[in-house]
N, C-alpha and C positions, 0 to 999 in steps of 0.2 A: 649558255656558257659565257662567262666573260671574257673578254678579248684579252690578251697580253697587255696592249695599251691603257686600257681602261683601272686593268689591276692593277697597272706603275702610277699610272693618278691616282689611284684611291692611297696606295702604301706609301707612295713618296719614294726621297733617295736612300733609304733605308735597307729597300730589297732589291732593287736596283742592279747591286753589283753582283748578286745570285745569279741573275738571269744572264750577264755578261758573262760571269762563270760559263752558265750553260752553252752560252754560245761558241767559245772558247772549247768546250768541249769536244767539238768535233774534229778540231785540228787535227791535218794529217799528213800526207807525203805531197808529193807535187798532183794538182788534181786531185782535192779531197775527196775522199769517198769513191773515187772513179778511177781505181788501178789499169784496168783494162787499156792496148795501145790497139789506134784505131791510124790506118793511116792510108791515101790516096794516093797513090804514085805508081810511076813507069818503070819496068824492067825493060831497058832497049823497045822493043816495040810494040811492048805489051804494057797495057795501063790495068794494074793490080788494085785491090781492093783487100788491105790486108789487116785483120786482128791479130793481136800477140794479149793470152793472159800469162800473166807473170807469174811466179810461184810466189805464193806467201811467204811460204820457209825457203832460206838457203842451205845448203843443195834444194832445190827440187825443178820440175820438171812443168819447164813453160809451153800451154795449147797454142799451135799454129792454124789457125783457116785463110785460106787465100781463096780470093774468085777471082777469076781473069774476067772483064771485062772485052777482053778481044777476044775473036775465038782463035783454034789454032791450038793453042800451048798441050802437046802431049807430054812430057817431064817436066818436073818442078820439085828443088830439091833448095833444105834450108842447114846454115850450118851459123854456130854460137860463135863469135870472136872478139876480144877484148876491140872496145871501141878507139884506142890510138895504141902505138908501141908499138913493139918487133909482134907481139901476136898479130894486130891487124894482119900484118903482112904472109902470113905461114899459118891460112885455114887448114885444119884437120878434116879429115871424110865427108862430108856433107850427107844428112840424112832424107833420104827419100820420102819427097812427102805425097801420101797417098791419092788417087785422083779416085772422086767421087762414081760410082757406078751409075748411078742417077741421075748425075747435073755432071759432064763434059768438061764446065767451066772451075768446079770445085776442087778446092785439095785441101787437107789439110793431115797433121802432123804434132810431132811434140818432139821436144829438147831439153835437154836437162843443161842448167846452169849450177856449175857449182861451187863456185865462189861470188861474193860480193864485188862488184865492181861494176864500171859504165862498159855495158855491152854493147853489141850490136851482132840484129840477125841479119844476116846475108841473105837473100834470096835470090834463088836464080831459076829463070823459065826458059824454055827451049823445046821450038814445034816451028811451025809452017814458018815463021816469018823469020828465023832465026834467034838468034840469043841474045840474050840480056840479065842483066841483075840489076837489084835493090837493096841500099843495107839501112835497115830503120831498128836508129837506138833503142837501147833497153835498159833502164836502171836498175840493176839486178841488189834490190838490197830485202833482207827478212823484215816483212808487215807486223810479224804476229810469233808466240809457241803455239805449238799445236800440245794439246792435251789429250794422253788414253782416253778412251772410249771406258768406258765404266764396265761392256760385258769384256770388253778386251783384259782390262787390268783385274776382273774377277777372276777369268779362267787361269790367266796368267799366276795370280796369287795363289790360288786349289795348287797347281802345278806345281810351282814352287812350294809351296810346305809337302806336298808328297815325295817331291824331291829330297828336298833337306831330311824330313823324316825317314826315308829310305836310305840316304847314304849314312845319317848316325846308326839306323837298323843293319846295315850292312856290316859297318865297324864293330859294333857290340856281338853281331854273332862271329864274325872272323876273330875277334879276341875269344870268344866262350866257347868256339863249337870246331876248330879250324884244325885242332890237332885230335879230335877225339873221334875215336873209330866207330865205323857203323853200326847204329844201332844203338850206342850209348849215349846215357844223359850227364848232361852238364854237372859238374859240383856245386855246391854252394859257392866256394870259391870263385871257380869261373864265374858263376852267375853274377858276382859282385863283379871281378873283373869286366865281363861283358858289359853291365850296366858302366861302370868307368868310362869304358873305351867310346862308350856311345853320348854320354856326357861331354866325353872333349871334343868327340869329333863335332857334336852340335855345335862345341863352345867354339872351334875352330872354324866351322860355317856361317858363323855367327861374326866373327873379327871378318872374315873375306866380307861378306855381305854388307858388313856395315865402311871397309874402307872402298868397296865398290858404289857404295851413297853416297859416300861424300866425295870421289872422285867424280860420281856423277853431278852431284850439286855443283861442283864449282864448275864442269865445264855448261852445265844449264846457268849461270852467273857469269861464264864470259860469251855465251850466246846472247841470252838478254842484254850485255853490252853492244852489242849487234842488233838488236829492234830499233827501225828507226826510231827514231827524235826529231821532227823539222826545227830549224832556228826557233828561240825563244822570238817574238816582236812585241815589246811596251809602246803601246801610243800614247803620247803624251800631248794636248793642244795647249798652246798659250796664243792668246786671243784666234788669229785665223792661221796660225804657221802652225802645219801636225809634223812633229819628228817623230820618226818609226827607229826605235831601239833595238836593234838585234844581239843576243847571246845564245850562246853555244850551253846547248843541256845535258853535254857530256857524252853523245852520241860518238861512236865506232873509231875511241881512245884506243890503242894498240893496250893491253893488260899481259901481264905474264900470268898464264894458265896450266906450269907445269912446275914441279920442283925443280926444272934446270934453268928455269927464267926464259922459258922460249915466249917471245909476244905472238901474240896473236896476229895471222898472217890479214890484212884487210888492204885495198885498193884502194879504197874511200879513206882520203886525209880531208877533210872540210874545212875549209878557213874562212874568213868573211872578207878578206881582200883581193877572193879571186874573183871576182862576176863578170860575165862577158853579157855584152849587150847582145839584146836578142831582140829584134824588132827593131834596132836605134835604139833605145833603152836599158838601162839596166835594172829599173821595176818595174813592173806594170801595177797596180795597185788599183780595185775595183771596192767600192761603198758603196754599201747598201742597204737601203734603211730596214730594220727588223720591228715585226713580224712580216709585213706585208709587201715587202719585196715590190712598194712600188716608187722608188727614187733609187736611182743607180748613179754615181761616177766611176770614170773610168780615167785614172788621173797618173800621172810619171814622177815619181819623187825621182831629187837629184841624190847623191851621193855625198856628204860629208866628210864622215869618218869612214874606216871599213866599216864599224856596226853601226852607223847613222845614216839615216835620210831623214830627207824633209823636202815637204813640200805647203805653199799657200795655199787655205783650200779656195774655193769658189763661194759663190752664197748658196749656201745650204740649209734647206728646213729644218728645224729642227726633229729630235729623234736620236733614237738610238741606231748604230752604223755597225755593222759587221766587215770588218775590212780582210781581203786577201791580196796577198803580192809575190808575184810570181818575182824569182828569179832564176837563174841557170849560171851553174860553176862553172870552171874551165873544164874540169876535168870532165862536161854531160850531163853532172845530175842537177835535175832540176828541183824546186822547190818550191812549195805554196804554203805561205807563211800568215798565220792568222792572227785577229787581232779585234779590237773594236773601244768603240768610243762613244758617247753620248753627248750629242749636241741639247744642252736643254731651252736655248732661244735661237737655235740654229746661227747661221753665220751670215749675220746681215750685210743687204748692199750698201757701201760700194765697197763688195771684195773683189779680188780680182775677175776679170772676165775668165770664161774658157779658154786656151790657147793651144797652138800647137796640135799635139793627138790627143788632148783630154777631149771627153765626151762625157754627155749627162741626157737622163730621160726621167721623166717623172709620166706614171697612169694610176690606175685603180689599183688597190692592196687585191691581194689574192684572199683568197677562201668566198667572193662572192661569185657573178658569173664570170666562167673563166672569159679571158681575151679572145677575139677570132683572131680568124688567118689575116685578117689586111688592119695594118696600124698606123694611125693618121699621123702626118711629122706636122711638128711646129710651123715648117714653113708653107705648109699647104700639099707637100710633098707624100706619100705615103711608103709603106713596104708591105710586103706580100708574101706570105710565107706558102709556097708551093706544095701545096703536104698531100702526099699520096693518099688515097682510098686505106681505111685500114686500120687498127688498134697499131699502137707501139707496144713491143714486147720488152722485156730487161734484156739488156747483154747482148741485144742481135743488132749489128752493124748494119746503119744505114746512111743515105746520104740525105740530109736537112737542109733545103733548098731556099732561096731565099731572091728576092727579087725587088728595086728601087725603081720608083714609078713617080713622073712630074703630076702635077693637079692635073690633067689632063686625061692621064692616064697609059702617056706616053716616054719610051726610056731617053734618060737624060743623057745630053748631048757630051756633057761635061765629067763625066765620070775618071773617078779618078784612081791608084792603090791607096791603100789606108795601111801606112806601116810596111810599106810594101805586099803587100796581100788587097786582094780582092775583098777582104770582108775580115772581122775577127767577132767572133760569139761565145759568149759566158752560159752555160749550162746550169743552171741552179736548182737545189732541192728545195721547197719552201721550208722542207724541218730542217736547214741547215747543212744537212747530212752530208752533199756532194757540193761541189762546188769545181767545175771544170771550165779552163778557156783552152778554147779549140779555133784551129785556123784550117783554111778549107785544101792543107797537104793533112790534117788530121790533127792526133794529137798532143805529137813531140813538139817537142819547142825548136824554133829552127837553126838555133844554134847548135845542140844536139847531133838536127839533122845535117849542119853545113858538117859536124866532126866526121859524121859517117861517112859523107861523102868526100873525107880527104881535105874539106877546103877550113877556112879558120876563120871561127865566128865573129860576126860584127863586119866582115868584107860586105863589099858595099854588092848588089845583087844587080843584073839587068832589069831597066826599067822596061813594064810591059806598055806597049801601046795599045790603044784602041781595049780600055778596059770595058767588059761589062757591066750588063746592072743587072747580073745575078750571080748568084755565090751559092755556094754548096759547103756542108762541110758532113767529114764523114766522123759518122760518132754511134754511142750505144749509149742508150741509159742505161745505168748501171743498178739498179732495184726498181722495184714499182713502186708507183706512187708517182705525186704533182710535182712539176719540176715549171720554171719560167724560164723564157729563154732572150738572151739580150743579144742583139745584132747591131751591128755596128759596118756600114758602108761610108764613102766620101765621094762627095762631086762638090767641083768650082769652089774647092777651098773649105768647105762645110762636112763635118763629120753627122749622120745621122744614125740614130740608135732607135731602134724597133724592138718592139716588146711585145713574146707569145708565151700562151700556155701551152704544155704539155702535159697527159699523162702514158706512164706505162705499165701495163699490166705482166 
């Protein structure tokens, strides 16, 4: 088979912008491809280990599994509440979530959210050590329509024409048959009448039915108004300065969807001038050379305009780059915003150095032997990916361990936060597919999580001492299939990035 690369050499820039298409293609909500919230954290004195799947469609009804990692917790109860405003403050019932018959430490549960808007679940535990809660956001906006089922909408259709045929059947004989005495038959007359009377009723079933389709079409027309849209992002380079364009694709516009001009009621107003920084930054922005996923940055554009950034890049090989950049509104929701560009003699030296929290890692393209667990750093340094015994499954919550070791093979003296975090890791699909960055509280963005917690994003955070050199983060892959994984620690001023394979079955 020939390689992607080999095919853009042989075609030229021709086809080129096809395959960028394709890339492009997969653009999706914050955490491409990876809806699932996966997140590490204490309730009082209980350290939880919590998934939340989100509903596709709005209304519907988002899956809760919690494990306590402490033991102890006999109740554990979860309830929906809008993520800032007078709801925050005036929780409704809290629904009881089930504890496992099998495993002591398990619960889990469901909620329905039924509107759009920056949620947040509440969780609260209470057993031996006393009480505590956790509220870990939720972006509650519609992925998708769902579509009938095909045996669904057959039966449905039989049903319906037996239906309409029997009520015009009904009408035609209560015109023909309804004054005549037992036993006798219709007139001609009547018969004609009957046939009449079951003609309009059809025709009459027939206007209801068709102003109930298009009553229905137009509110399936301001639902789809309602499927996300992430920011449009144009990358544009001129010599080594990349500006990132952002426009609005006309996602979750208020519309009037009724004869009286009522708007469509939505929580989500999106602008591009509200971004709270999240980590010290307002993008995070990660490159990556395609197909082979083996040159990563990890770079911060500044902010311009509202719809502009820009940043200088570093010297980069050339290649084609698949870019994503997280940001996070005011209002919770977050955003991973895609893009990509082609370097065709890369960006030679002398362009700027690395600085700051940028980070870069170059190894082997994937599809040959995968990567092991220990990945040697430029500076003689290595990482160590701690991976338990075992296949990785899709969808099941685990914790991805991760460990920075001197040439010696001894932990560094000088360890330091990165971004304030212990570590930050990029999850990637090699088809493009997913694309998630995850920090080791999981994988809300922590602005998000500062709204939940009452406090207001961008506050500056307590510095930890005495950091380790190992990091966890808690996550799921999200389908099966090959996935790379990019790790990122600091010590004595130096950012290092480790590079692993994964697959999950």
């Amino acid at each position: 088979m020939v390689s992607l690369s080999r095919f853009l050499d042989a075609r030229g820039e021709a086809v080129r912008p096809i395959f960028l298409l394709l890339f492009l293609a997969f653009a999706g909500s914050a955490h491409v491809g990876s809806p699932d919230i996966y997140l590490d954290g204490s309730a009082g004195p209980y350290k939880l280990f919590v998934t939340i799947r989100p509903p596709q469609v709005i209304p519907g009804v988002a899956e809760i599994l919690v494990r306590s990692q402490t033991p102890g917790v006999s109740r554990m109860t979860a309830v929906p509440l809008p993520l800032f405003g007078p709801g925050a403050d005036h929780p409704p019932i809290p629904d009881l979530l089930v504890h496992s018959s099998g495993d002591p430490q398990f619960f889990t549960g469901s909620l329905w959210l039924m509107s759009d808007g920056s949620w947040q679940v509440r969780i609260a535990a209470d057993g031996s050590e006393g009480a505590g809660t956790i509220s870990i956001p939720v972006p509650a906006v519609a992925q998708t329509t769902r579509r009938m089922e095909w045996p669904l909408g057959a039966g449905l259709a039989i049903l319906g024409l037996f239906l309409v045929g029997g009520l015009a059947a009904i009408s035609g004989a209560t015109v023909r048959e309804a004054k005549l005495e037992a036993g006798k038959e219709a007139s001609d007359a009547g018969k004609r009448k009957g046939l009449l009377a079951s003609a309009a009723a059809f025709g009459v079933i027939a206007l209801v039915l068709t102003g109930g389709k298009l009553w229905w079409d137009s509110e399936s027309n301001v639902y789809k108004q309602r499927v996300y849209k992430p920011l449009n992002m144009r990358a544009e380079l001129q010599g080594a300065d990349l500006s990132l364009n952002l426009s609005e694709p006309g996602w979750m516009q208020a519309q009037p969807h009724s004869k009286a001009g009522a708007l469509n009621r939505v929580l989500f107003v999106r602008k591009m001038d509200d971004l709270v920084l999240d980590h010290n930054h307002l993008m995070h922005l990660y490159a990556i050379r395609q197909p082979g996923l083996d040159v990563i940055y990890h770079l911060h554009p500044e902010q311009r305009q509202p719809d502009e950034f820009q940043v200088a890049l570093p010297a980069m090989p050339a290649g084609d780059y698949k870019l994503y950049a997280d940001v996070v509104h005011e209002n919770g929701l977050p955003e991973t915003l895609v893009s990509a560009i082609h370097l065709p003699n890369g960006i030679p030296a002398p362009a700027r150095p690395l600085s700051g929290d940028d980070a870069q890692a170059e190894t082997r393209p994937v599809g040959g032997t995968p990567l092991g667990d220990t990945f040697p750093l430029p500076d003689g340094y290595r990482m160590r990916w701690l991976h338990e015994a075992g296949a990785l499954h899709a969808r099941e919550g685990s914790q991805f361990r991760f460990e920075l070791l001197t040439a010696d093979g001894s932990a560094p003296r000088d360890m330091e936060l990165y971004m304030g975090m212990a570590g930050h890791a990029a999850f990637v699909k090699t088809d493009g597919s997913v694309f998630a960055h995850i920090h080791p509280n999981g994988t809300v963005s922590m602005a998000a999580l500062m709204l939940a917690q009452g406090m207001k994003p961008g506050m500056a955070m307590a510095e930890e001492t005495g950091v380790p050199n190992e990091v966890s983060f808690p996550y799921g892959l999200p389908a099966p299939g090959a996935y790379r994984i990019f790790v990122q620690m600091k010590h004595g001023g130096t950012v290092e990035t480790g590079v692993f394979d994964a697959f999950a079955q």
